[in-house]
PDB file of the backbone (N, CA, C, O) and the ligand in Angstrom, with CONECT records:
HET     ZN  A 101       1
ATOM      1  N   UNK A   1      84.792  94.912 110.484  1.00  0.00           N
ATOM      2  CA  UNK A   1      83.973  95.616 111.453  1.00  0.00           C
ATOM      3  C   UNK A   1      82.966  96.534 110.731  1.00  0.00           C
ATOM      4  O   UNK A   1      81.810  96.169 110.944  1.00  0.00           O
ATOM      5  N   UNK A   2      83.080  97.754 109.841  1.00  0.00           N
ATOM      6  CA  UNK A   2      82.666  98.753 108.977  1.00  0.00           C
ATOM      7  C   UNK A   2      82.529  97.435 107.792  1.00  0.00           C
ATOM      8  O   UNK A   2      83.553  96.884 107.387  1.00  0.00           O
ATOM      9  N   UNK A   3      81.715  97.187 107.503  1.00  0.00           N
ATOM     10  CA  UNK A   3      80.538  96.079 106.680  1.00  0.00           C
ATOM     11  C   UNK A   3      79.442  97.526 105.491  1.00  0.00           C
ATOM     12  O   UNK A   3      78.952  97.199 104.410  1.00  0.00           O
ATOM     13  N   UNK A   4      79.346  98.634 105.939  1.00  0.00           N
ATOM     14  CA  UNK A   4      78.963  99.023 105.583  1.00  0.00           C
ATOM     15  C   UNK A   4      78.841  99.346 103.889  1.00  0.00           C
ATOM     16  O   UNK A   4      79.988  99.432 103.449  1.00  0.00           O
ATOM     17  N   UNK A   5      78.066  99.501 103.068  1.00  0.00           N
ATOM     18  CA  UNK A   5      78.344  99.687 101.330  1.00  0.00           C
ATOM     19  C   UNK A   5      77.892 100.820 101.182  1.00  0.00           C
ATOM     20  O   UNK A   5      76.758 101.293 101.265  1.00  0.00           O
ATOM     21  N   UNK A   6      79.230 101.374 100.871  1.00  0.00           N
ATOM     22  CA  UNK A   6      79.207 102.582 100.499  1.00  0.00           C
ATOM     23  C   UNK A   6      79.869 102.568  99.501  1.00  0.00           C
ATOM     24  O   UNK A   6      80.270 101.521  98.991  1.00  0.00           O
ATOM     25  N   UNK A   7      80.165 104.024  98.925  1.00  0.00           N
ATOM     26  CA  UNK A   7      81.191 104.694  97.796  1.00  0.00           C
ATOM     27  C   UNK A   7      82.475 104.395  98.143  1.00  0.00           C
ATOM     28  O   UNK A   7      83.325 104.868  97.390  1.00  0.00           O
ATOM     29  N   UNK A   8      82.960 103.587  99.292  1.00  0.00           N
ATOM     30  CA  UNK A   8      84.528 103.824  99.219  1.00  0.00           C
ATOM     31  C   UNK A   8      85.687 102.819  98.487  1.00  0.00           C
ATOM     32  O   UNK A   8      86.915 102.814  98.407  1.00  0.00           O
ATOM     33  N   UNK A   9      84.475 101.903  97.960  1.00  0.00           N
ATOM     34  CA  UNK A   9      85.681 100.757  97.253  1.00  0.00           C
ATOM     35  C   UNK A   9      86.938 101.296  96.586  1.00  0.00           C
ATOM     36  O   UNK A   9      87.205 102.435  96.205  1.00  0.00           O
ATOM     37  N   UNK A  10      87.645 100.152  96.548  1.00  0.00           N
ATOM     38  CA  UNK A  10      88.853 101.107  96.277  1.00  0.00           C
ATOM     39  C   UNK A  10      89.212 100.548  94.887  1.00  0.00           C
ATOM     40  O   UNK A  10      88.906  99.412  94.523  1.00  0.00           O
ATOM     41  N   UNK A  11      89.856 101.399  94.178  1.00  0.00           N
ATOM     42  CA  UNK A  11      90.034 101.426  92.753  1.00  0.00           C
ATOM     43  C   UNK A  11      91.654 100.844  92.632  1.00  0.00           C
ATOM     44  O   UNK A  11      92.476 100.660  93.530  1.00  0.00           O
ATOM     45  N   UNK A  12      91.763 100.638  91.195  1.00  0.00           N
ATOM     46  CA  UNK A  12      92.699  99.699  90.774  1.00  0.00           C
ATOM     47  C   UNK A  12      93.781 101.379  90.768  1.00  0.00           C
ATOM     48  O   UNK A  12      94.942 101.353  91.178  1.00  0.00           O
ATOM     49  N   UNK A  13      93.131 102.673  90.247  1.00  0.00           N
ATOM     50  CA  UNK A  13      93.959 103.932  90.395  1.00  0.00           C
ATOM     51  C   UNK A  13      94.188 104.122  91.122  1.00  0.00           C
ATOM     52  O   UNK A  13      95.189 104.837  91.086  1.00  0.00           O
ATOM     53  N   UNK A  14      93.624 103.779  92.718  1.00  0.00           N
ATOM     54  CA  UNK A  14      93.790 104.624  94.027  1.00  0.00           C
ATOM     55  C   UNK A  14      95.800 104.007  94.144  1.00  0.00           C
ATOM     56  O   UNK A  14      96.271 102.940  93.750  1.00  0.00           O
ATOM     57  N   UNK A  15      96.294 104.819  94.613  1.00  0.00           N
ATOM     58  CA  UNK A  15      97.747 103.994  95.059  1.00  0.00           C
ATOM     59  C   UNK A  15      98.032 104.871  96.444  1.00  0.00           C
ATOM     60  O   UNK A  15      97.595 106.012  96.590  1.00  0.00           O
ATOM     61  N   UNK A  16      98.687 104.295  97.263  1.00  0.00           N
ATOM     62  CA  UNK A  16      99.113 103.619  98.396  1.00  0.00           C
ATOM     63  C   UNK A  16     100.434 105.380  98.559  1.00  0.00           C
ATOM     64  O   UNK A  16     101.451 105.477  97.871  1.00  0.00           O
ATOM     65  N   UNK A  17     100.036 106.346  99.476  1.00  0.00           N
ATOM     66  CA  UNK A  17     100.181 108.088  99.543  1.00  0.00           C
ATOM     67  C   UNK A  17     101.947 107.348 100.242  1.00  0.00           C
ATOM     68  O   UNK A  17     102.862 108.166 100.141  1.00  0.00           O
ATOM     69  N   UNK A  18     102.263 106.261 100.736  1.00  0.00           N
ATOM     70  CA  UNK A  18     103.997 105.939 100.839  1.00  0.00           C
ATOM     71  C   UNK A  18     104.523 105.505 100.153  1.00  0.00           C
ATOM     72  O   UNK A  18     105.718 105.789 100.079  1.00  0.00           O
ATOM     73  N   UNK A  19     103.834 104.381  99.074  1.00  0.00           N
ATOM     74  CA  UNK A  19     104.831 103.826  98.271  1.00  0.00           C
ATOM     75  C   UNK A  19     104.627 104.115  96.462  1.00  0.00           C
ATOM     76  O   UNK A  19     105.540 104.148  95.637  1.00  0.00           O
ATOM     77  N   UNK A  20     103.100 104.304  96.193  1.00  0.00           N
ATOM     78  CA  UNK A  20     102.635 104.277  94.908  1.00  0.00           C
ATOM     79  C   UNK A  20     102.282 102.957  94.699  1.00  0.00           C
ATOM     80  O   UNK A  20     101.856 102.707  93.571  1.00  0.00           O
ATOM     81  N   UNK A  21     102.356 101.922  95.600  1.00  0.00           N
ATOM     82  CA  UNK A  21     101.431 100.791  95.136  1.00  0.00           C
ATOM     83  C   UNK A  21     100.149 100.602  95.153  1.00  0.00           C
ATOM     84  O   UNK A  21      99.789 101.458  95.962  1.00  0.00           O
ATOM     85  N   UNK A  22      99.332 100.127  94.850  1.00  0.00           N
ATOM     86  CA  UNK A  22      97.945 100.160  94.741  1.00  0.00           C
ATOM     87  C   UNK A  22      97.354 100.056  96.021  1.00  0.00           C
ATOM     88  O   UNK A  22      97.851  99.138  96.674  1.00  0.00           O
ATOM     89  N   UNK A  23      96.543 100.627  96.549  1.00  0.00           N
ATOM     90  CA  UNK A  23      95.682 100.873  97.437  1.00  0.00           C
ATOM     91  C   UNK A  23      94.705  99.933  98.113  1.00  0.00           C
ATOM     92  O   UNK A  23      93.681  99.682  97.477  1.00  0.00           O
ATOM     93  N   UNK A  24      94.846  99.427  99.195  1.00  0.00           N
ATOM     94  CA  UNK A  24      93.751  98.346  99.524  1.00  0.00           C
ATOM     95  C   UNK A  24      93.152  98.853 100.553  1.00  0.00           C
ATOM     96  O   UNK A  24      91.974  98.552 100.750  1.00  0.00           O
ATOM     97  N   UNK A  25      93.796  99.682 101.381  1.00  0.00           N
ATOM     98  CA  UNK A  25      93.275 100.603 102.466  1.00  0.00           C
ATOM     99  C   UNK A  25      92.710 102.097 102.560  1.00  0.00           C
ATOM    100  O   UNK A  25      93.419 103.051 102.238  1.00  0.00           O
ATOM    101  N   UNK A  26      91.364 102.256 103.030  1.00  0.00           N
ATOM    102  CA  UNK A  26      91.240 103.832 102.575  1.00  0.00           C
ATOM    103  C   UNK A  26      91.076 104.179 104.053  1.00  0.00           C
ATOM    104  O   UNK A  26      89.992 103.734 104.429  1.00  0.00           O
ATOM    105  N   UNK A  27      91.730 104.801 105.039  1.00  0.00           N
ATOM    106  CA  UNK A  27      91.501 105.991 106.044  1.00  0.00           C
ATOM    107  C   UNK A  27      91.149 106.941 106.049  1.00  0.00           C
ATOM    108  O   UNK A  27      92.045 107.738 105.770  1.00  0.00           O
ATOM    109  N   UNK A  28      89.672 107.649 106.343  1.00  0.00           N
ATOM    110  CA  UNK A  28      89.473 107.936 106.555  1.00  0.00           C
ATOM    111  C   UNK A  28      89.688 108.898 107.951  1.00  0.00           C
ATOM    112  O   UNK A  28      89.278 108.342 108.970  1.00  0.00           O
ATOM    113  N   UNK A  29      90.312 110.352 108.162  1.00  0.00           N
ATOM    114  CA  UNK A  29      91.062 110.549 109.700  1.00  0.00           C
ATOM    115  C   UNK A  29      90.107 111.443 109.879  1.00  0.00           C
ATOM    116  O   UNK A  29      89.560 112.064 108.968  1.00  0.00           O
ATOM    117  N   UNK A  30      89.801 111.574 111.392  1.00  0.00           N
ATOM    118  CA  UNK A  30      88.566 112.288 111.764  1.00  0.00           C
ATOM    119  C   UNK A  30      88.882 113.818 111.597  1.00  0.00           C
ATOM    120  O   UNK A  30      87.930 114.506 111.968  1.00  0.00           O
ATOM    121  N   UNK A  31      89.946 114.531 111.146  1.00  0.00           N
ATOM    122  CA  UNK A  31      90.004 115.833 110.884  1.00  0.00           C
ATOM    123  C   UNK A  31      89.711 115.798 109.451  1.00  0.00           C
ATOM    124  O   UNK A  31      90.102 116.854 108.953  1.00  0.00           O
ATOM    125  N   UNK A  32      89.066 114.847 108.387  1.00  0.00           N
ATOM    126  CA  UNK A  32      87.883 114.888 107.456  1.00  0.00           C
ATOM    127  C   UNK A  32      88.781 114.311 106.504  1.00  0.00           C
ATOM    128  O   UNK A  32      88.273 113.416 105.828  1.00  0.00           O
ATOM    129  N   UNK A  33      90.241 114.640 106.216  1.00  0.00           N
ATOM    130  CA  UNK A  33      91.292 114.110 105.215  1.00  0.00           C
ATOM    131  C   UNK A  33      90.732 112.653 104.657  1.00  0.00           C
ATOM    132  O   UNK A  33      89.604 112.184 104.803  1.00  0.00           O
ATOM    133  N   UNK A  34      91.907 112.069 103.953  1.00  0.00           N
ATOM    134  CA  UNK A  34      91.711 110.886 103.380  1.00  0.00           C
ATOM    135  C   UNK A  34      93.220 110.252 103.441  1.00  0.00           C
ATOM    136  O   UNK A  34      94.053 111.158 103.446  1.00  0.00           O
ATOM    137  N   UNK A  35      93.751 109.055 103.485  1.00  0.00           N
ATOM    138  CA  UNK A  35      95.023 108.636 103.437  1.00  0.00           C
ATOM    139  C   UNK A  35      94.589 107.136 102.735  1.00  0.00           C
ATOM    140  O   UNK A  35      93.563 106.594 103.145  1.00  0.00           O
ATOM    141  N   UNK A  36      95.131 106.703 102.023  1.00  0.00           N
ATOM    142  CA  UNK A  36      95.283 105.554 101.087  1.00  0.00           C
ATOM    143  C   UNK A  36      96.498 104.952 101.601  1.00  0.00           C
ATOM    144  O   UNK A  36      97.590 105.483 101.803  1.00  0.00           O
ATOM    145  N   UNK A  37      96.038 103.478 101.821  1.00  0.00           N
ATOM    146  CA  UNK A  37      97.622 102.336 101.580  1.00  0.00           C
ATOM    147  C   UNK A  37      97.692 101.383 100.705  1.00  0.00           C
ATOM    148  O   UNK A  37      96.648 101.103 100.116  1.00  0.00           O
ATOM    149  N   UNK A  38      98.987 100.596 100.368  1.00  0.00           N
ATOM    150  CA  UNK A  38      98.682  99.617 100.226  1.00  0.00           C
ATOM    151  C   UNK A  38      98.688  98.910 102.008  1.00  0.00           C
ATOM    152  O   UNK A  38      98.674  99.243 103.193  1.00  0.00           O
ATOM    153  N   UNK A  39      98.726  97.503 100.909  1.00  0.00           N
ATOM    154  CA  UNK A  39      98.245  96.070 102.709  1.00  0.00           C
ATOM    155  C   UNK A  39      99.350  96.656 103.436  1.00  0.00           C
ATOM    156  O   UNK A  39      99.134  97.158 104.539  1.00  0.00           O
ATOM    157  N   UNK A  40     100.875  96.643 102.777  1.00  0.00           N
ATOM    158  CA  UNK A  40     101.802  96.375 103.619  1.00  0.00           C
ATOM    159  C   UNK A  40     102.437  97.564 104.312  1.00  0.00           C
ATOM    160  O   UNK A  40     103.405  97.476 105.067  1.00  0.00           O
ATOM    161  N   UNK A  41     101.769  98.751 103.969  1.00  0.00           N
ATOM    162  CA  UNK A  41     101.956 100.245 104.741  1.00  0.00           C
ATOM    163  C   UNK A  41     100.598 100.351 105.373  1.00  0.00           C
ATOM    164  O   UNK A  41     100.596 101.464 105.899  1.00  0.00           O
ATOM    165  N   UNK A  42      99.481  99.789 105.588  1.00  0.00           N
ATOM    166  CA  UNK A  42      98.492 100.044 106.106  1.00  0.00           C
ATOM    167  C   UNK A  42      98.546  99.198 107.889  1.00  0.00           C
ATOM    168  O   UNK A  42      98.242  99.560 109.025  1.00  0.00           O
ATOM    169  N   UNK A  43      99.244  97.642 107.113  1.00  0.00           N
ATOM    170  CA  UNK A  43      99.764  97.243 108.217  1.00  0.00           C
ATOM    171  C   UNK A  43     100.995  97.679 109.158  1.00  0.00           C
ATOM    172  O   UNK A  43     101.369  97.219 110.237  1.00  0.00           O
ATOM    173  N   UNK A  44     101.486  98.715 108.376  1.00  0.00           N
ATOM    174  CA  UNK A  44     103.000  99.298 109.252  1.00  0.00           C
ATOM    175  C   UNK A  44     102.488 100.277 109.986  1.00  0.00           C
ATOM    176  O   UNK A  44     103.224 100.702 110.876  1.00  0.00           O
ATOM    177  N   UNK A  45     101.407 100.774 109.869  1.00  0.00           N
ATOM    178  CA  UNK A  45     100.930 102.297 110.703  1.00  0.00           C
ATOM    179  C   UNK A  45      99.688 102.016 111.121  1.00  0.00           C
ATOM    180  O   UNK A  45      98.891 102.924 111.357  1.00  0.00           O
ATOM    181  N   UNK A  46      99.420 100.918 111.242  1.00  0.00           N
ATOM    182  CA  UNK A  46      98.283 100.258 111.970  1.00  0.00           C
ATOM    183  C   UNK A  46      97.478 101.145 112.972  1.00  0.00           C
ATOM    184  O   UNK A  46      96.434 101.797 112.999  1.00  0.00           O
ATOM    185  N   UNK A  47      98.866 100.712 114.042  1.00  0.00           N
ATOM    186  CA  UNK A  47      98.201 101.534 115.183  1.00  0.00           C
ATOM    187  C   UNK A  47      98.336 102.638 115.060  1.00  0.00           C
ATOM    188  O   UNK A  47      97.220 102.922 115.495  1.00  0.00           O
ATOM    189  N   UNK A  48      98.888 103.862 114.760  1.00  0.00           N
ATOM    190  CA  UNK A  48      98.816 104.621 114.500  1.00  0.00           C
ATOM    191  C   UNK A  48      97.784 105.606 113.750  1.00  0.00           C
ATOM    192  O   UNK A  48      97.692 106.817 113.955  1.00  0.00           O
ATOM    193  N   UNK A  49      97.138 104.955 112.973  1.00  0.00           N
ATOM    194  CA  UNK A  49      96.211 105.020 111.956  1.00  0.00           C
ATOM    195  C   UNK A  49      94.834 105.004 112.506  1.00  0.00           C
ATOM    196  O   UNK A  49      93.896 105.717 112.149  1.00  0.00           O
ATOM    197  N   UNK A  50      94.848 103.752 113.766  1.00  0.00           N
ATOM    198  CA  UNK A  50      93.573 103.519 114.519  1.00  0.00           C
ATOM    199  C   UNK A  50      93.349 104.710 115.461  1.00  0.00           C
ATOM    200  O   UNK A  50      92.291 104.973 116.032  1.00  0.00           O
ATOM    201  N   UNK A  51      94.542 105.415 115.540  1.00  0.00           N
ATOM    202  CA  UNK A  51      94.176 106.680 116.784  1.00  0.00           C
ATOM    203  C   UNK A  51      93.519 107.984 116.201  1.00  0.00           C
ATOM    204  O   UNK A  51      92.912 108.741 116.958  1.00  0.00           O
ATOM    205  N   UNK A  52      93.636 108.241 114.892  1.00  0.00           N
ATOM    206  CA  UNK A  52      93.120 109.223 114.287  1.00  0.00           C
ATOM    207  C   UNK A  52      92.370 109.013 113.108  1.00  0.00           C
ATOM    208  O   UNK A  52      92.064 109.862 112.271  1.00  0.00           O
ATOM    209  N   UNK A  53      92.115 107.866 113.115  1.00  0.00           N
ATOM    210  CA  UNK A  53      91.107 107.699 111.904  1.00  0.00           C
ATOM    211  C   UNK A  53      89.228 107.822 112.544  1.00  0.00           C
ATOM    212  O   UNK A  53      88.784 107.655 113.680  1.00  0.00           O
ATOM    213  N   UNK A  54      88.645 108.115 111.469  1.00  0.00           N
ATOM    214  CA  UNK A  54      87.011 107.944 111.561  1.00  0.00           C
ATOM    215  C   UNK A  54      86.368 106.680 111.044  1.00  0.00           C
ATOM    216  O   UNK A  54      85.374 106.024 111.354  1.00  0.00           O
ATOM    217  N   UNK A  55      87.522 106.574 109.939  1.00  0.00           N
ATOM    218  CA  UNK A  55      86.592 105.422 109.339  1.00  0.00           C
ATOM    219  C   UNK A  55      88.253 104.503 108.973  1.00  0.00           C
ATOM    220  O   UNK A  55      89.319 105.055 108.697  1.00  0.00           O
ATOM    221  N   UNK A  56      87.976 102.858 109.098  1.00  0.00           N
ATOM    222  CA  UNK A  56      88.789 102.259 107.986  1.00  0.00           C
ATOM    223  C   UNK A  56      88.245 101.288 106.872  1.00  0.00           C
ATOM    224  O   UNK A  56      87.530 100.333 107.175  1.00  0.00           O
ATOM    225  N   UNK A  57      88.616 101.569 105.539  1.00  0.00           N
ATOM    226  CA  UNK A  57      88.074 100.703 104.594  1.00  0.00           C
ATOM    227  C   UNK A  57      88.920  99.616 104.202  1.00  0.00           C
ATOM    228  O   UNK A  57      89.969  99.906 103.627  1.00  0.00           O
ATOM    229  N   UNK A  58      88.622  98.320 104.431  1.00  0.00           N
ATOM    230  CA  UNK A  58      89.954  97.799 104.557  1.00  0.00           C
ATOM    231  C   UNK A  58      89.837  96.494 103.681  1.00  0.00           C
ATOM    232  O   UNK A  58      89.419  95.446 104.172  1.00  0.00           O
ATOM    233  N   UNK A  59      90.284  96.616 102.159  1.00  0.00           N
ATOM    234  CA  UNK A  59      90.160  95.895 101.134  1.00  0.00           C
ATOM    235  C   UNK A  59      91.571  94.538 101.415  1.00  0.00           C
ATOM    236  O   UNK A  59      91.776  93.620 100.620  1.00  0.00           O
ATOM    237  N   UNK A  60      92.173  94.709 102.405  1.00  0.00           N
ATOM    238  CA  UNK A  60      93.780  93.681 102.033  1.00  0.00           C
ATOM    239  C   UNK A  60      93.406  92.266 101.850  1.00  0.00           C
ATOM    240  O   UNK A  60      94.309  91.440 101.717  1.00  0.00           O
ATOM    241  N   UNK A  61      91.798  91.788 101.824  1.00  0.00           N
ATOM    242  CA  UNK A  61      91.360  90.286 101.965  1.00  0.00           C
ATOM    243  C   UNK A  61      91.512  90.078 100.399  1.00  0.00           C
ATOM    244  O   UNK A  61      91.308  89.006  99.831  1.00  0.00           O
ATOM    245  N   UNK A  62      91.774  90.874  99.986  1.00  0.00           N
ATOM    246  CA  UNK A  62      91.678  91.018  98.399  1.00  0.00           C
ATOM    247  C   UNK A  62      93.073  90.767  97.579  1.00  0.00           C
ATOM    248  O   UNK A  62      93.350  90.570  96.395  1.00  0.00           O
ATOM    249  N   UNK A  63      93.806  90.870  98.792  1.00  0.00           N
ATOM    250  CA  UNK A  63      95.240  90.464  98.385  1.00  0.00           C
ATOM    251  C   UNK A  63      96.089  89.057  98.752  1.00  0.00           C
ATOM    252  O   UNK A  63      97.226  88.694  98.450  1.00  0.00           O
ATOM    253  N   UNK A  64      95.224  88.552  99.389  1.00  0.00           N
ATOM    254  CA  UNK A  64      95.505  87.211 100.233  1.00  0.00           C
ATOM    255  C   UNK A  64      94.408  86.185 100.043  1.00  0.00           C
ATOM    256  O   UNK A  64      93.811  85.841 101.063  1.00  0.00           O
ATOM    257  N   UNK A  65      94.028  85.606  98.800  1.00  0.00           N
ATOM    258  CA  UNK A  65      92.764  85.174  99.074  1.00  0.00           C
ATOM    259  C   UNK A  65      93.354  83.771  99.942  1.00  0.00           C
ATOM    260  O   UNK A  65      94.539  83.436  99.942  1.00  0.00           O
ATOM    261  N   UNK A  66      92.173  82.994 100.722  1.00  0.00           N
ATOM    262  CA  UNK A  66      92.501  81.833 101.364  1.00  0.00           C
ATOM    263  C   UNK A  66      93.102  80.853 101.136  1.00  0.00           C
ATOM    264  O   UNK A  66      92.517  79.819 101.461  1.00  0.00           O
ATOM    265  N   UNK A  67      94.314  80.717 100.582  1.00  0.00           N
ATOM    266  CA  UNK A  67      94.761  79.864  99.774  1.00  0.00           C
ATOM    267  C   UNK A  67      95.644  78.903 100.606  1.00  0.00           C
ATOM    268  O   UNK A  67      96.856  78.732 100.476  1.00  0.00           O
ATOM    269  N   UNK A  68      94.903  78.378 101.384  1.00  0.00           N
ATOM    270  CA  UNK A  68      96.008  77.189 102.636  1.00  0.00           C
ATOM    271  C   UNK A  68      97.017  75.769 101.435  1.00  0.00           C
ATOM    272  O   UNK A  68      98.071  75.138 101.505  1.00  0.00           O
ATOM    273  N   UNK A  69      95.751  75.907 100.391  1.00  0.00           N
ATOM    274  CA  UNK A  69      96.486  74.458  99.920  1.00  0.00           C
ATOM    275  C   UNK A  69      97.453  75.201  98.662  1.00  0.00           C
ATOM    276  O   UNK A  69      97.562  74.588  97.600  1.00  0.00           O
ATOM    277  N   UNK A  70      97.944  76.157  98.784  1.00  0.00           N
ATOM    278  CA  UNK A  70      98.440  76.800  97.310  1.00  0.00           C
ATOM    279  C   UNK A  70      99.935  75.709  96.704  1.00  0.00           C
ATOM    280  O   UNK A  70     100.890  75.162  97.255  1.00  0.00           O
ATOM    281  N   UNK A  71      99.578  75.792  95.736  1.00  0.00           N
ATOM    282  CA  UNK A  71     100.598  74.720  94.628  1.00  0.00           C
ATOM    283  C   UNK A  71     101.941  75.478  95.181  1.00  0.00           C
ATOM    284  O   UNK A  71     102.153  76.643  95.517  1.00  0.00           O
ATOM    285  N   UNK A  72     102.764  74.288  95.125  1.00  0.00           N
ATOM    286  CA  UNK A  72     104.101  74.898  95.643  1.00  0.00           C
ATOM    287  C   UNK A  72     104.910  74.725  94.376  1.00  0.00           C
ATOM    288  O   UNK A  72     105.927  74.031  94.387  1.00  0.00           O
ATOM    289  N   UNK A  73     104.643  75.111  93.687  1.00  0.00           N
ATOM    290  CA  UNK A  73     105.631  74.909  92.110  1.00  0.00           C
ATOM    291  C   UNK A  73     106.807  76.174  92.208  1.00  0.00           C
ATOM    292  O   UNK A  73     107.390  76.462  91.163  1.00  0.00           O
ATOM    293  N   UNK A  74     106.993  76.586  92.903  1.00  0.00           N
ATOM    294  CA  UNK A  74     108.476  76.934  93.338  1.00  0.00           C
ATOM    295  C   UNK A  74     108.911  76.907  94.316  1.00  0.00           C
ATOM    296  O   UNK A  74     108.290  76.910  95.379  1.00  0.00           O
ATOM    297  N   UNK A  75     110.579  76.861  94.098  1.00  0.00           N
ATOM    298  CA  UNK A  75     111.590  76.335  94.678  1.00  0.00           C
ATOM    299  C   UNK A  75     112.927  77.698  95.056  1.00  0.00           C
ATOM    300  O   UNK A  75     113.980  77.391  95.615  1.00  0.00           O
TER     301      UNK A  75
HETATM  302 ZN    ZN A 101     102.711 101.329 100.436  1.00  0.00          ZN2+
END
């Protein structure tokens, strides 16, 4: 949705303010703060996140690339 290019890419340092994993999500909450996730805490507080945020930066395509035909070499 937010397409916009700005400063907020997210860094390989940024990590994820629940778990310490790396950061794919930056929230922005309209009382000016900042909150970082990773994918899989960004997706747990989703909605939550959508009620008080201003902005979302939302890198998780970066963690999933399209990979329908992926090699199944494990078992
Ligand atoms: Zn996390």
């Amino acid at each position: 949705m937010n397409q916009t290019l700005d400063a907020t890419g997210l860094l390989a340092t940024d990590r994820c303010d629940r778990c310490g994993a790396q950061a794919y999500v930056r929230v922005r909450l309209a009382s000016g703060g900042e909150l970082l996730f990773c994918g899989h805490h960004a997706k747990e507080h989703e909605d939550a996140l959508r009620q008080v945020a201003a902005d979302i930066h939302d890198e998780t395509e970066r963690l999933a690339p399209a990979s329908a035909s992926a090699p199944s070499d494990e078992r």
